[in-house]
Backbone bond lengths (Angstrom), bond angles and torsions (degrees), N, CA, C in turn:
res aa  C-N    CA-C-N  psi(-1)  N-CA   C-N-CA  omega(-1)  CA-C   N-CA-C  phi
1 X - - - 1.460 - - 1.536 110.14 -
2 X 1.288 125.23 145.45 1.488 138.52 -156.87 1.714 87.46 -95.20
3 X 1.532 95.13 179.52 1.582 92.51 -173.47 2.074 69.81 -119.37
4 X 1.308 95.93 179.54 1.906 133.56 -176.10 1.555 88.17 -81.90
5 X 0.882 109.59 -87.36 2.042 133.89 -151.89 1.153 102.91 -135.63
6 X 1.591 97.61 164.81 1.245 112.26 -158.17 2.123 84.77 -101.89
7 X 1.046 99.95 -17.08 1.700 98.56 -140.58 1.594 101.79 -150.61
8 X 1.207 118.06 133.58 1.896 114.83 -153.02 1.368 101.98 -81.58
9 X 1.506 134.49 -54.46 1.155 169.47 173.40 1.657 105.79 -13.52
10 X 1.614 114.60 -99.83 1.268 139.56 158.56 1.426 125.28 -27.93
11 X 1.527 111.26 153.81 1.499 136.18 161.47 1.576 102.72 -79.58
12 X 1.115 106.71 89.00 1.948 109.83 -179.79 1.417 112.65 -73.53
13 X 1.592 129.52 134.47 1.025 112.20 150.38 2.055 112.41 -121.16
14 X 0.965 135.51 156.52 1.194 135.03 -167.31 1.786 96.39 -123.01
15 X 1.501 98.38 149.07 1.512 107.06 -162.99 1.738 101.66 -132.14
16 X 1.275 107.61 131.77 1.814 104.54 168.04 1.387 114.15 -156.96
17 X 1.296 124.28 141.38 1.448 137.93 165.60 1.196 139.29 -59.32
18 X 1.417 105.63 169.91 2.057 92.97 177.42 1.621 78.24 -170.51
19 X 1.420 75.50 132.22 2.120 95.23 167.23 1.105 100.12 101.00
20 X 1.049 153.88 13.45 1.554 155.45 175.57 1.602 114.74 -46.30
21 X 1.786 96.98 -51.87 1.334 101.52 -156.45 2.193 101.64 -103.37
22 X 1.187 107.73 28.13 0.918 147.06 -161.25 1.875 116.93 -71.33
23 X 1.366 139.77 114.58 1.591 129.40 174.93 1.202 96.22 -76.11
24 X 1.087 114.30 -23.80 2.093 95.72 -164.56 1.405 104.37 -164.43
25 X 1.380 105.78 150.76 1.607 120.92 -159.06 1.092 133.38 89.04
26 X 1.473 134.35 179.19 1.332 131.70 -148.09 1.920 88.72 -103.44
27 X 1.188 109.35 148.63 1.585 100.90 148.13 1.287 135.30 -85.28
28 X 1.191 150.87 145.49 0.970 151.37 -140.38 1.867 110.93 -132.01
29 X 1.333 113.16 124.09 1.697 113.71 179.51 1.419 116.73 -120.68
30 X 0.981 128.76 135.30 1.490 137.82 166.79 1.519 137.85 -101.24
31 X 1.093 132.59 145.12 1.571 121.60 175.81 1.448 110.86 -154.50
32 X 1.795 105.49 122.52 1.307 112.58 -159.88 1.859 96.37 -125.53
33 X 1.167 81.52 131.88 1.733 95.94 157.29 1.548 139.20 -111.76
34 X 1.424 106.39 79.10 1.370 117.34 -165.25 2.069 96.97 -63.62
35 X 2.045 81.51 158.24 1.711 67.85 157.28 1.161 122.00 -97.10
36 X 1.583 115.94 -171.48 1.729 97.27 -155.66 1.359 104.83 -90.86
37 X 1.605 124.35 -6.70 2.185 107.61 163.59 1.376 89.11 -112.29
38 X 1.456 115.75 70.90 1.300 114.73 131.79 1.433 132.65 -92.87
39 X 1.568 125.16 113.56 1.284 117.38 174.03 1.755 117.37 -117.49
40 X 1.294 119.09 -177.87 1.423 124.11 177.07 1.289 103.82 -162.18
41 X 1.133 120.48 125.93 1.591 120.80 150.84 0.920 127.37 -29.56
42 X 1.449 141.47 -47.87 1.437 133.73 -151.40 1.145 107.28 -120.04
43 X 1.768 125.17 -25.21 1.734 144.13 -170.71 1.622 97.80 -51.78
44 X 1.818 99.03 111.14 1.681 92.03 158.34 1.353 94.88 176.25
45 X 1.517 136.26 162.99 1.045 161.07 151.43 1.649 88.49 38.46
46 X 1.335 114.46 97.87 2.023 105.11 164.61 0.978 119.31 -58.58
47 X 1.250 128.01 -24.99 1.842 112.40 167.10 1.418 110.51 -77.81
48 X 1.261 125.73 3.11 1.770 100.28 151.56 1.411 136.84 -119.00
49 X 1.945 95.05 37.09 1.560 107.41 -177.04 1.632 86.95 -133.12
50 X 1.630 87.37 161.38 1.295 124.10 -175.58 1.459 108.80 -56.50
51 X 1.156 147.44 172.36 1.546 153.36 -149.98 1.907 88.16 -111.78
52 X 1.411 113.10 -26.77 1.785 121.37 -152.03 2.046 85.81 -90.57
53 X 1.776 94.96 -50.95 1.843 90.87 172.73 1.439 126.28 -73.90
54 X 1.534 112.58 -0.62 1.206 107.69 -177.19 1.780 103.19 -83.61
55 X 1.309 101.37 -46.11 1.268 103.33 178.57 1.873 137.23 -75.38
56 X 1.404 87.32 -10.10 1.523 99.22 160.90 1.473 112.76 -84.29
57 X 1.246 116.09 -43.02 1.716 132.12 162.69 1.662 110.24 -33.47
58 X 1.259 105.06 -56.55 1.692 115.09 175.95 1.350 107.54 -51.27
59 X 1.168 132.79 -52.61 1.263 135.74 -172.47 1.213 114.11 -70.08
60 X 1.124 131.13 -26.57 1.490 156.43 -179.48 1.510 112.03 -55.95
61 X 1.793 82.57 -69.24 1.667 86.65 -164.80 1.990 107.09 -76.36
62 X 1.720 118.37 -36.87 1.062 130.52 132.72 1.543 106.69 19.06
63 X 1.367 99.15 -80.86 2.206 105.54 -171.26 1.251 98.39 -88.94
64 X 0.970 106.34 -20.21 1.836 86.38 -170.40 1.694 110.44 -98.71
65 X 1.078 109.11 -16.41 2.188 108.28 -179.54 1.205 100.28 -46.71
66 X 1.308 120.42 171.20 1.462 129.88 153.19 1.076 89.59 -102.33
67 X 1.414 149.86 -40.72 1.774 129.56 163.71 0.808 107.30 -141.90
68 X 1.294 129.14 -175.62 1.859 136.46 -175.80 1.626 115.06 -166.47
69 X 0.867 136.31 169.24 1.232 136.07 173.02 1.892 111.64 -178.66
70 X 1.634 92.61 140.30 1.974 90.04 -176.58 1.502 93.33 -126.20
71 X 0.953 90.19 159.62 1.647 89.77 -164.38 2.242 95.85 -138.43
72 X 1.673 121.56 178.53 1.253 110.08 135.40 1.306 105.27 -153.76
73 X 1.105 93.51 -151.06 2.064 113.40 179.18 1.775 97.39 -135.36
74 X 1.201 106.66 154.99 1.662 92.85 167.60 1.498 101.79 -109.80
75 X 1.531 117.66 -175.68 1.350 135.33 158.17 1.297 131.09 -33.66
76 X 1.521 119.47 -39.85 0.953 110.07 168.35 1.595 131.15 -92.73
77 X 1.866 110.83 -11.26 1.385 104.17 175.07 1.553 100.43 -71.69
78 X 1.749 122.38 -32.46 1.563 117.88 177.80 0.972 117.18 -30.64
79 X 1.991 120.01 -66.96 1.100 131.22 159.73 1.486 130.43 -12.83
80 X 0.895 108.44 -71.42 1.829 133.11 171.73 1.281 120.13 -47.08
81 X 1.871 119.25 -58.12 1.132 120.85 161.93 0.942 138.71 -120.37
82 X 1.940 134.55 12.30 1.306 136.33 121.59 1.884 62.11 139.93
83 X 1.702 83.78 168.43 1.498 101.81 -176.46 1.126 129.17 -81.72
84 X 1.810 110.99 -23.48 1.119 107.37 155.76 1.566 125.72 -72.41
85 X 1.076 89.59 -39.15 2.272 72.19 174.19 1.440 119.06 -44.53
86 X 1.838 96.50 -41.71 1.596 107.20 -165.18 1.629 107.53 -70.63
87 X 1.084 111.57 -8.44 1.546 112.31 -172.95 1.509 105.11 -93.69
88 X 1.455 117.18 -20.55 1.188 114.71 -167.46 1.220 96.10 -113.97
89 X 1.243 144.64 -13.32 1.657 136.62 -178.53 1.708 93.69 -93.10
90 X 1.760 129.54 -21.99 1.589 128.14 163.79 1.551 98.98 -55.30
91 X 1.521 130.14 -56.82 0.951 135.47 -141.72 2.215 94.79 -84.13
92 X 1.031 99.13 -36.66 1.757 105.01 167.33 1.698 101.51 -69.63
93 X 1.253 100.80 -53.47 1.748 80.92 179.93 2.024 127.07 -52.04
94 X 1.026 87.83 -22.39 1.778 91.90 -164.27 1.423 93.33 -100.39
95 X 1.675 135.79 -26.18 1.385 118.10 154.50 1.137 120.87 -64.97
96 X 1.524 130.98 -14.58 1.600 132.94 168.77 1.576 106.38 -72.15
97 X 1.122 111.17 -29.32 1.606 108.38 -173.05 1.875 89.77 -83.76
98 X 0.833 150.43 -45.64 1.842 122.67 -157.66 1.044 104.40 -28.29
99 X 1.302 108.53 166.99 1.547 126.51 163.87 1.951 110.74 -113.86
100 X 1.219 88.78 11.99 1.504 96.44 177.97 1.574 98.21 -147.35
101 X 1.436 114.22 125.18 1.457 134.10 174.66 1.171 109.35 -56.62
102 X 1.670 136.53 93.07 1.529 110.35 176.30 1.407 130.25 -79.18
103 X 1.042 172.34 -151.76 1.333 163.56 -123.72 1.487 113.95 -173.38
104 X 1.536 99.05 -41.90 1.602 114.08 175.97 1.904 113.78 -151.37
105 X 1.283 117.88 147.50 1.283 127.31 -159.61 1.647 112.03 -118.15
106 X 1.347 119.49 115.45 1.626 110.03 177.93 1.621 93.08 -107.70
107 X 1.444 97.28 166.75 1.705 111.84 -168.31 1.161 91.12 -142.51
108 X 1.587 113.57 145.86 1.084 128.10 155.70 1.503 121.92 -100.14
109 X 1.532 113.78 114.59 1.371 139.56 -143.33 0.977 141.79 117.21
110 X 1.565 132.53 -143.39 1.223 130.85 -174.59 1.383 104.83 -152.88
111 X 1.363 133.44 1.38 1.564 135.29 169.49 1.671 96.01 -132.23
112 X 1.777 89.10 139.50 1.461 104.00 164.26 1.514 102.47 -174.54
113 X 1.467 105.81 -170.92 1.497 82.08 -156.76 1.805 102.80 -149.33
114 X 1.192 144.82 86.00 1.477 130.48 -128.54 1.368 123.25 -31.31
115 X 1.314 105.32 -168.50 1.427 116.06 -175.82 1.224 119.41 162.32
116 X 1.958 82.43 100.20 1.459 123.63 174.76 1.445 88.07 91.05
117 X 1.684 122.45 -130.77 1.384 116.93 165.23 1.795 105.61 -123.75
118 X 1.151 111.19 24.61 1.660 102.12 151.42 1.234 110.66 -44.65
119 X 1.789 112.48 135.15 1.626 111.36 145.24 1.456 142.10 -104.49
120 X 0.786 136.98 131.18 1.563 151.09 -122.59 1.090 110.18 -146.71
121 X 1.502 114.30 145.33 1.356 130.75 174.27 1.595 111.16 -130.50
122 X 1.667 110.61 132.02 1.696 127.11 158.13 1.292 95.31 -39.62
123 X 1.164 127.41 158.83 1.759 140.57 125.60 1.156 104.74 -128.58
124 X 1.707 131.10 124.88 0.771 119.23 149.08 1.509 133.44 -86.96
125 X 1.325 102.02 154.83 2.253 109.71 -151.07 1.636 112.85 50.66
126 X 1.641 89.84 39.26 1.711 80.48 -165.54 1.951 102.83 -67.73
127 X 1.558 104.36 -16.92 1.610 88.51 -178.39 1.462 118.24 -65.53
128 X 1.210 123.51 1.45 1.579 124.40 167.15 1.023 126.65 -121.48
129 X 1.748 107.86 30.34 1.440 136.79 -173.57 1.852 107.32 -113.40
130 X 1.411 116.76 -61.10 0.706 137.86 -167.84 1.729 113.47 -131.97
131 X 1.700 99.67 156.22 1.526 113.05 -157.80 1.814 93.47 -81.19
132 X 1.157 117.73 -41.23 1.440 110.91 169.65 1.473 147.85 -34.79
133 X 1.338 78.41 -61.52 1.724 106.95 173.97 1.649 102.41 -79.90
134 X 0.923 142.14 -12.86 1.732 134.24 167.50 1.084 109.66 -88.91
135 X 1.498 111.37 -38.94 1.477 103.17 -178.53 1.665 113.47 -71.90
136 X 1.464 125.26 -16.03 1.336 135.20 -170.32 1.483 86.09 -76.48
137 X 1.515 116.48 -48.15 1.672 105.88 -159.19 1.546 106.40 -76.48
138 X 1.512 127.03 -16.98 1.073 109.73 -156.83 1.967 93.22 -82.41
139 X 1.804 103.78 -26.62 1.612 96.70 -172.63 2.052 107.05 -76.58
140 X 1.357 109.90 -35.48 1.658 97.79 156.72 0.982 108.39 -47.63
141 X 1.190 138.04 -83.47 2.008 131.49 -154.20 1.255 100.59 -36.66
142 X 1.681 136.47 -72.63 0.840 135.04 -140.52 1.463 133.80 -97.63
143 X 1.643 99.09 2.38 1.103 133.51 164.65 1.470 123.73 -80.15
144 X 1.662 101.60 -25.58 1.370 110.23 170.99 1.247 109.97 -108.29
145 X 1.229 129.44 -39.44 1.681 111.43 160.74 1.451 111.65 -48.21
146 X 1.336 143.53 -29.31 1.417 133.56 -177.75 1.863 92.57 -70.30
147 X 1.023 119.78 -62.01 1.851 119.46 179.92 1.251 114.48 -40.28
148 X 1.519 122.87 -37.38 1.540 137.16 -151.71 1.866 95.19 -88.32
149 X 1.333 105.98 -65.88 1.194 118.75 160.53 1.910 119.99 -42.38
150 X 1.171 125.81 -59.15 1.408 107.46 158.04 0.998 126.20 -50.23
151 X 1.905 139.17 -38.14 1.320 119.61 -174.79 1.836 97.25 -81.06
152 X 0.881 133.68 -3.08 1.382 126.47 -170.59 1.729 112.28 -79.02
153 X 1.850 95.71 -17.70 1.615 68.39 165.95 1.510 136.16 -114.09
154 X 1.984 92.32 30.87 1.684 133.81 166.47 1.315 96.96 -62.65
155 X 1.398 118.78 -67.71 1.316 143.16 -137.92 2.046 110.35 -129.00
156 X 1.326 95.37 58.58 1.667 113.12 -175.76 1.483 111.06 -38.63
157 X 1.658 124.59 -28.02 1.701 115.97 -112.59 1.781 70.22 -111.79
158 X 1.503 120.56 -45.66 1.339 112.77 -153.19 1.560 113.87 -110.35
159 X 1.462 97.73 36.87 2.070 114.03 147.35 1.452 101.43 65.16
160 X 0.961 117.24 5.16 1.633 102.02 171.21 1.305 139.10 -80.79
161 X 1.430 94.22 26.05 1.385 114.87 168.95 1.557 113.96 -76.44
162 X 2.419 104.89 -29.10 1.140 114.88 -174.67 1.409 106.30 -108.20
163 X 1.188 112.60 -38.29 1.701 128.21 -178.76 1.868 115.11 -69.44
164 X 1.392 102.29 -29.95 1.394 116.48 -176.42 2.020 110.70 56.83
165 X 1.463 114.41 29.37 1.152 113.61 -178.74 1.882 101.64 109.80
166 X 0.945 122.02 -42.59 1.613 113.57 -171.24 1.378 122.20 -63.49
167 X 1.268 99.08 146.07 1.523 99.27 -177.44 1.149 147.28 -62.02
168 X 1.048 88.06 53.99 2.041 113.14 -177.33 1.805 119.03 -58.28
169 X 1.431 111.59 110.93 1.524 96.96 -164.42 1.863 118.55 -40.28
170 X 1.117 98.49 -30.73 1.692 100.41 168.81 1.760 114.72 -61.33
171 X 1.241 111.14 -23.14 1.010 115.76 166.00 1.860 132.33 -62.33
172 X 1.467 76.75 -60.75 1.811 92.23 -179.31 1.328 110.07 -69.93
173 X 1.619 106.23 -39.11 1.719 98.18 161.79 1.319 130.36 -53.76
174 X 1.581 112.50 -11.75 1.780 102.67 176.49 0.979 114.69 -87.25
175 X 1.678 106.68 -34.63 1.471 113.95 -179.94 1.431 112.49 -58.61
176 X 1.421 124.83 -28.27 1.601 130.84 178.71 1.736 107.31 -55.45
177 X 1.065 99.19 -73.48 1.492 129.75 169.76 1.646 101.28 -43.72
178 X 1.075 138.93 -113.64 1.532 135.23 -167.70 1.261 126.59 -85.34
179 X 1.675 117.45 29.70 1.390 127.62 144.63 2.093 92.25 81.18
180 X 1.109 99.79 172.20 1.661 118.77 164.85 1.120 109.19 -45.62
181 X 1.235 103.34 147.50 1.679 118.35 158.03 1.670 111.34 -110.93
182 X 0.964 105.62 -174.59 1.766 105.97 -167.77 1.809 98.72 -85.94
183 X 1.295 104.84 23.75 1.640 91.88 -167.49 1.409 97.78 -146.19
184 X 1.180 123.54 -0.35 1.780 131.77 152.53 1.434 118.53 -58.98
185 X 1.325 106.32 128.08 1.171 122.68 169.07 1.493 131.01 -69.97
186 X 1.392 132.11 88.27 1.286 134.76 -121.57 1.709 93.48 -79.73
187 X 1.605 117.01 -56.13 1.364 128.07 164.50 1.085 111.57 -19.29
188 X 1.322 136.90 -50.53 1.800 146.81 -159.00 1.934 86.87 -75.20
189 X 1.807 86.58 129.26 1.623 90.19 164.64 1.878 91.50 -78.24
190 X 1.491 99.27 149.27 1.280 100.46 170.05 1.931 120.75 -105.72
191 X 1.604 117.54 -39.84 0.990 135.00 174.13 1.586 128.64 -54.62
192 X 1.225 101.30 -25.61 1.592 118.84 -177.25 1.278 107.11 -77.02
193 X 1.024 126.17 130.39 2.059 127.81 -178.50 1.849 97.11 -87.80
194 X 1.021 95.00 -29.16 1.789 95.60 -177.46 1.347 96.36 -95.80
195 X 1.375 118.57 60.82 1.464 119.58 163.05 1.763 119.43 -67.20
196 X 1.250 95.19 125.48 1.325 122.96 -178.52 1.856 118.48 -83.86
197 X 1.186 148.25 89.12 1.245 129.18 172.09 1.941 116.65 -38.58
198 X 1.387 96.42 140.01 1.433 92.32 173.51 1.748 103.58 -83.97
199 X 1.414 127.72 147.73 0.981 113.35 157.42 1.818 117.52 -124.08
């Protein structure tokens, strides 16, 4: 079972990514403000639920937030200013969008970088820590698999209909074979199987 908040006091909202580790496409950030006895059985970390609970999950947290917001960056600001900035200026964009001011900010991870003068705390694995931060990751993931999945049926050859952009050897093999698309991340080694994030 997830915990509520990090912190008794505050209007919490918790923030997490999707697409980070990603050849192509935008990354994607979220920021949810549950209320604070919100619970769920199944709510936690989107990479260890099914694609069928993620999307019932969406709908879920959807009615129940007191606000939410998804935000991204594309490929080429990644490019420009490395993925961590881009993950964390997604994750500033979608706290600029609430419709409710939160008070205090949890992250999932260990780098971030302020915003505005909220104070905030890293967690690391906080999305399987807390009800915030899972629910943020489950609306990133699935917000960008819906994007990933539309350009895929631009771009048939390199599976990201299944891979959603990651470096899936079927992946890097297309990119070998029929070069970039306009939505590759040029920075990202692509050929290497022991792909490394730049940070």
């Amino acid at each position: 079972m997830l915990l509520p908040y990090l912190q008794d006091e505050l209007i919490e909202a918790g923030c997490d990514e999707a697409g980070r580790g990603c050849l192509a496409g935008p990354v994607f950030a979220a920021a949810v403000i549950l209320p604070r006895n919100f619970s769920h059985d199944i709510l936690t970390d989107s990479k260890q639920l099914k694609e069928k609970d993620r999307v019932d999950l969406r709908r879920i947290i959807e009615r129940e937030a007191l606000a939410f917001a998804v935000s991204m960056v594309d490929h080429l600001e990644i490019d420009r200013i490395n993925i961590l900035n881009a993950s964390i200026k997604a994750m500033h964009l979608a706290l600029e969008q609430l419709s409710v001011q939160p008070g205090f900010v949890i992250i999932d991870g260990n780098r971030f970088k302020p915003f505005q003068d909220i104070p905030y705390e890293c967690v690391v694995k906080g999305d399987g820590k807390y009800y915030s931060i899972a629910a943020a990751s489950i609306l990133a993931k699935t917000y960008r698999d819906d994007y990933m999945l539309n350009l895929s049926t631009e771009y048939p050859d390199y599976d990201w209909a299944n891979n959603k952009g990651y470096p899936t050897i079927k992946h890097r093999e297309a990119v070998i074979a029929f070069g970039f698309t306009p939505y590759h991340r040029r920075t990202f080694r692509i050929s290497d199987p022991q792909l490394r994030l730049p940070l």
